[in-house]
Every structure is written in C-alpha cells, then in structure tokens.
N, C-alpha and C positions, 0 to 999 in steps of 0.2 A: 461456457464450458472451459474456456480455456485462459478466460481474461482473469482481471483486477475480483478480488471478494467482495471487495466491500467499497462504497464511496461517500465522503462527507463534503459536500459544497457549502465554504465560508459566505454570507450577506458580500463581501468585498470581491468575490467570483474564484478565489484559491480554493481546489478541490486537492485535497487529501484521498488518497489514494491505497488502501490497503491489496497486499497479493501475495501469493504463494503458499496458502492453505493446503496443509497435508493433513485428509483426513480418511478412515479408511472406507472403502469402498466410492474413492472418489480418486479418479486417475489422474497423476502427479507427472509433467511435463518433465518436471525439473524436482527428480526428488532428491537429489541429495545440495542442491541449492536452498539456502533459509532464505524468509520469509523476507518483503519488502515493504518500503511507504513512498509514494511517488507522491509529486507533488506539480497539477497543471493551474497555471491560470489563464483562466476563461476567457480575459480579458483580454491575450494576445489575436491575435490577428489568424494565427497558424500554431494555436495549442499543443504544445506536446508534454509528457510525461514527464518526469525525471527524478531518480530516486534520490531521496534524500541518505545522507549519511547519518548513520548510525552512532551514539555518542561511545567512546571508549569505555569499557568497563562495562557494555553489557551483553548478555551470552546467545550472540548472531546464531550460532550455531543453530539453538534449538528455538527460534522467533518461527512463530506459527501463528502468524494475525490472525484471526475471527473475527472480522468487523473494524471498524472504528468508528468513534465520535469525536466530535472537536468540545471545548467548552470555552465561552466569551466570556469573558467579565466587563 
C-alpha cells in the first residue's frame, strides 16, 4: 500500500526499483514529492535501497513511474 510500484530483478541479483505512483483514487504519502527508481543488490549481505539519481535535463517534477522493465542485450 504503501511500498515501491513496481520491481525488476537483473539474472546478476540488481533489482530496480520503481516508486511514488500518483494515481487517482490511490492515496499519496508523498504527493507533492516525484517519482523514484531505487536501486538494491541482492547480492549484499544486508540489502538496502538506494535511489538513483536522475540524469539532468529531465522533468523530476512530473516523473510518475508505472512499472518498470529492464532490457539485456
């Protein structure tokens, strides 16, 4: 209810982390904070979260993850 939207785990144990979905009739902890992508690897001993940063030049503001996917080449 209150966690991550959405979660994609890499073969190599890096999970991807999408969170802060505002949608309506869905209660927003944090609504005037945008949206996040955290990033745990599994692999540690004592996992934790940690959001990645966002590249310059795109618009934080209105980021409203739905999901994510990763893709391998």
């Amino acid at each position: 209810e209150a966690g991550s939207e959405d979660i994609d785990i890499l073969p190599n144990g890096l999970a991807f982390i999408s969170s802060g979905l505002k949608y309506p009739g869905i209660k927003s902890f944090a609504p005037d904070k945008p949206g996040e992508i955290f990033l745990m690897d599994l692999n540690e001993d004592n996992p934790r979260a940690v959001e990645l940063r966002i590249s310059r030049g795109f618009d934080l503001a209105s980021f409203n993850p739905h999901g994510i996917s990763t893709y391998i080449d």
